[in-house]
C-alpha positions in Angstrom: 106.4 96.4 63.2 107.7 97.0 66.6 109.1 93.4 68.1 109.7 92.4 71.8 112.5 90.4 73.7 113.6 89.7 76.9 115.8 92.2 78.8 117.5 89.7 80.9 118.0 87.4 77.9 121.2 88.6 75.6 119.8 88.9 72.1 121.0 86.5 69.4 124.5 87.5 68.2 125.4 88.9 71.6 127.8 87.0 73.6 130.9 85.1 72.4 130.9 84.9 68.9 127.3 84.9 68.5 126.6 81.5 70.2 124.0 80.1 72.1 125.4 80.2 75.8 124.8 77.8 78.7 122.5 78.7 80.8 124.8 79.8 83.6 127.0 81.4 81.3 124.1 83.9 80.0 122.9 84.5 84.0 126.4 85.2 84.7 126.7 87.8 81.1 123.1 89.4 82.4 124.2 89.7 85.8 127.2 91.7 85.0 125.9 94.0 82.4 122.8 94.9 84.4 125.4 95.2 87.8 128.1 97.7 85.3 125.3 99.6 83.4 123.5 99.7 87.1 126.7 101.5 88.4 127.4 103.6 85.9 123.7 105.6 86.2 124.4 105.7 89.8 127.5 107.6 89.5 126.2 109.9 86.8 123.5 110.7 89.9 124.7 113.5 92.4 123.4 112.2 95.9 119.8 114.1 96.5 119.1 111.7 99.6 119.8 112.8 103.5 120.6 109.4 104.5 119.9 108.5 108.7 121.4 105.2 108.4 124.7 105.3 110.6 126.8 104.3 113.5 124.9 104.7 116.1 122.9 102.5 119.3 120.6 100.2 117.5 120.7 96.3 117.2 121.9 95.7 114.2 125.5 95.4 112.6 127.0 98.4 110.4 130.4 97.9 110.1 133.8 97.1 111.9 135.9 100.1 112.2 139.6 100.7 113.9 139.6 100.9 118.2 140.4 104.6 118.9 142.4 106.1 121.6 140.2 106.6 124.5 137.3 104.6 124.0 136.9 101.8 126.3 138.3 98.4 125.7 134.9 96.6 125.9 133.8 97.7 122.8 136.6 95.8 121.2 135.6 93.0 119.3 138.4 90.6 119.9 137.0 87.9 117.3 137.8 90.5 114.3 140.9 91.9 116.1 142.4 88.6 116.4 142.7 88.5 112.5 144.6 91.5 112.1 147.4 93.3 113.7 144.8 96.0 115.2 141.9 96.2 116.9 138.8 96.7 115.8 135.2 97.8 117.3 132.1 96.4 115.6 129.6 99.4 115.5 125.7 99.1 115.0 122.8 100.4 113.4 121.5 103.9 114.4 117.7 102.8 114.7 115.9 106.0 112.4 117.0 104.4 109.1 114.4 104.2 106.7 113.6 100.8 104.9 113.0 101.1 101.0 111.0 98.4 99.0 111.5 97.9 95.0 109.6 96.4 93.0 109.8 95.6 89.3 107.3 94.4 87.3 108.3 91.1 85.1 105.2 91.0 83.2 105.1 89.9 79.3 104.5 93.8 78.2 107.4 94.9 80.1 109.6 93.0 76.9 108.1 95.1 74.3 110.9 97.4 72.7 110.1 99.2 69.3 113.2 100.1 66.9 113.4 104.2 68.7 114.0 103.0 72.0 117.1 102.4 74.0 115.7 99.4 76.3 113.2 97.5 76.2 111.4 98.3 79.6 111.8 95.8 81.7 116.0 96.2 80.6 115.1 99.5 81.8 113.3 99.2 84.7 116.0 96.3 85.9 118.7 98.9 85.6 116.3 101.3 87.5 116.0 98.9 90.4 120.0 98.2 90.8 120.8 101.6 90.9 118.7 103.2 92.8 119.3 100.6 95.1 123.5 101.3 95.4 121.8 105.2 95.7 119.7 104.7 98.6 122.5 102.0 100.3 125.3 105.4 100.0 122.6 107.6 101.2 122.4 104.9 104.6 119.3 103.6 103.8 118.2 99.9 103.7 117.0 98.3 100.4 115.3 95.1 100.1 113.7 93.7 96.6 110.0 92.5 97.6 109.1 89.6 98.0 113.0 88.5 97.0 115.3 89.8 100.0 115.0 91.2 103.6 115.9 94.8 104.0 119.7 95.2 103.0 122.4 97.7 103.6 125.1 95.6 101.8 127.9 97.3 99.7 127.4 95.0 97.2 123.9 95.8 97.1 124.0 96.1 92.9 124.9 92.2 92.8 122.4 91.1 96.1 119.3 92.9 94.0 120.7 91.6 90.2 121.0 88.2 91.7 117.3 88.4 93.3 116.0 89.9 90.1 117.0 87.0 88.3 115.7 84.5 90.7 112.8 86.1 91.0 112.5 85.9 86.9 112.9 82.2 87.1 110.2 81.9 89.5 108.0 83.5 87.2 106.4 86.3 89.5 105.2 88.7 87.0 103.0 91.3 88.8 103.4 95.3 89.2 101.9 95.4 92.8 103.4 92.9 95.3 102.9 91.1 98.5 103.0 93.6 101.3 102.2 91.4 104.5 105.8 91.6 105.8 105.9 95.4 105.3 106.2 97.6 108.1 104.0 100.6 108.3 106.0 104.2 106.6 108.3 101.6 104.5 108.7 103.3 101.5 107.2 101.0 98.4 108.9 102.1 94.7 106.8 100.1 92.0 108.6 99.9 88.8 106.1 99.1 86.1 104.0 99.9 82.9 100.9 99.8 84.7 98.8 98.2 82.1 95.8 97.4 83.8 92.4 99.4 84.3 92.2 102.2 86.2 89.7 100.1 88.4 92.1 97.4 88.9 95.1 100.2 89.4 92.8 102.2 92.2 92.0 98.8 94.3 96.2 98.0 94.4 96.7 101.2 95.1 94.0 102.4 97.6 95.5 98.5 99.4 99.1 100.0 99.7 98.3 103.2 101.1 95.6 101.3 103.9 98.6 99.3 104.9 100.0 102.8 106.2 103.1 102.8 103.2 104.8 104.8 101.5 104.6 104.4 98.0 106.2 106.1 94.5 105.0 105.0 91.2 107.5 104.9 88.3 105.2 104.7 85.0 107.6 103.4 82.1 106.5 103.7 78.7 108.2 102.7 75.3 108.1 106.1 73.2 105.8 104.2 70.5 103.4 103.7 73.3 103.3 106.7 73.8 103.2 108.4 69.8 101.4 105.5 67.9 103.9 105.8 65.0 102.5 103.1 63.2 100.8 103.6 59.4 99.5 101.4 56.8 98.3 97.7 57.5 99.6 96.6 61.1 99.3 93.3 62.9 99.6 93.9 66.6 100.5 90.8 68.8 99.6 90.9 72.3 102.6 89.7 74.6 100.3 88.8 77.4 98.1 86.4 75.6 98.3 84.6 72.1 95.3 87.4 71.1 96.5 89.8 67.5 95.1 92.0 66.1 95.3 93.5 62.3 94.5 97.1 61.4 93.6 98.5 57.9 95.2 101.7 58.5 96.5 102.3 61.6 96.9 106.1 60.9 93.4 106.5 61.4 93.2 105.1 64.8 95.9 107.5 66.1 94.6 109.9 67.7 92.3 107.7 69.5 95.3 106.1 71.1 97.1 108.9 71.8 94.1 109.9 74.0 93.5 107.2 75.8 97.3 106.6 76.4 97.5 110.0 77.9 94.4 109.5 79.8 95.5 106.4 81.3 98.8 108.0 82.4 97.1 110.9 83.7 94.6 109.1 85.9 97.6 107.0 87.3 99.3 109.9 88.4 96.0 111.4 89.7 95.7 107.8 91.7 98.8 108.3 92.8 98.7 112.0 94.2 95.7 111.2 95.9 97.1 108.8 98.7 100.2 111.2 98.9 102.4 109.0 96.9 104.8 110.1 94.4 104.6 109.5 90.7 107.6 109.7 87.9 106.9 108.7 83.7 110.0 107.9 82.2 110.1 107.0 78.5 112.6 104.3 76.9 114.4 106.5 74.5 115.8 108.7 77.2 118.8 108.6 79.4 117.9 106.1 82.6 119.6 108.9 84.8 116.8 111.0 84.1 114.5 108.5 86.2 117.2 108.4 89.0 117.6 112.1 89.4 113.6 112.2 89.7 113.4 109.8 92.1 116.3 111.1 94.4 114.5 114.4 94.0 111.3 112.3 95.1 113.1 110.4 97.7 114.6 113.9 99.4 111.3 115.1 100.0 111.7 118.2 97.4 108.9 116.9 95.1 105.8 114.7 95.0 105.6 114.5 91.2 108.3 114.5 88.6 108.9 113.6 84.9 111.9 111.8 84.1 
């Protein structure tokens, strides 16, 4: 049978010789193998994104860069000049760059991993989150974790969103569609989540979102036994949302029922989806993360509205 952990927990017999770590020691061992896995997808992603984010005449700081020759001396910013041996001008914002919302779901059923995947979701979806953060931060976009951070155009943006994640674990916020109040109308909502709710309750969060004048692109993730049933013989299932189980004679012939009803349930997200103009990617477990990031760069470039990672 199919068992579930956490994602953000290191598994028993992980960590220095197997031992139970404190419990800043394990945030500190998540932290950096979400942040190194994280950065690793990104680089396998070529850049699809036509970032606006750049020097420019808006109101926020971008970046100090060295005074040139020629440019006038009250742009200096003496405070940063005075320690180094050159001078340096303190450039802002250009005002058209795009703000970009993630959102990962922390829900019980985003633990399940069966034996043929790679991650369990939420690992996935985690890694997901970080790097298509440090993507959309090198395109010149700003990122910001919902409901966890304002918008953020940091370098260390991998670190600023793993940190969040974890705090926002610990808080116990466990919900695939998030408060939006603070949201400004065409910021672009990602929602990182396996969805499993009724259509019904899916179409009210949804239809919410696109009334509040966002953008929005679903990412459906899916552990590859949810999505083949590969279960025969007498099965207990344990739910991981409630203490509810449930034990099957022979779960070979309820197959094909499942299968159905899975696909059905995917295919009336997406058509949820499609119908407010938002985008939608499925991405299964037991394939390579960088998958999901190339579809959602294509998504975020404007060269698709659907996509299958």
């Amino acid at each position: 049978m199919a068992t579930a952990f956490s994602p953000l927990t290191p598994p028993l017999g992980q960590g220095p010789s197997g031992a139970l770590l404190s419990e800043a020691a394990q945030l500190s061992e998540v932290l950096a193998h979400l942040s190194l896995e994280a950065r690793q997808v990104a680089s396998q992603v070529a850049l699809g994104i036509h970032g606006r984010r750049r020097a420019g005449t808006g109101e926020e700081f971008w970046e100090f860069r060295p005074f040139r020759d020629g440019e006038s001396a009250a742009r200096i910013d003496w405070r940063r000049s005075a320690r180094d041996d050159r001078l340096y001008v303190r450039e802002r914002e250009w005002e058209s760059a795009s703000t970009h919302w993630l959102s990962l779901d922390l829900s019980p059923s985003m633990r399940f991993r069966s034996k043929v995947a790679k991650a369990a979701k939420l690992h996935r979806g985690a890694v997901l989150t970080l790097a298509l953060g440090d993507v959309l931060v090198h395109a010149g976009e700003r990122v910001g974790l919902a409901g966890q951070t304002p918008p953020l155009a940091s370098r260390a943006i991998i670190l600023r969103l793993a940190d969040a994640l974890l705090r926002q674990e610990k808080q116990g916020a466990t919900t695939a569609f998030p408060d939006t109040r603070l949201m400004r109308e065409r910021d672009h909502l990602i929602l990182i989540s396996d969805f499993i709710a009724p259509l019904e309750e899916l179409a009210e969060n949804i239809a919410r979102i696109a009334h509040r004048g966002l953008k929005a692109t679903l990412v459906l993730l899916r552990d590859p036994a949810e999505e083949t049933f590969p279960f025969t013989g007498e099965v207990e299932f344990e739910s991981l949302e409630s203490d509810a189980r449930w034990r099957v004679g022979e779960a070979r012939d309820m197959a094909q029922r499942y299968r159905e009803r899975i696909v059905a349930h995917g295919e009336g997200l997406r058509d949820l989806a499609l119908r407010h103009g938002f985008g939608f990617i499925r991405h299964i477990t037991d394939q390579s993360p960088a998958n999901a990031l190339l579809a959602l760069a294509a998504r975020l470039s404007g060269q698709h509205h659907e996509a299958r990672a």
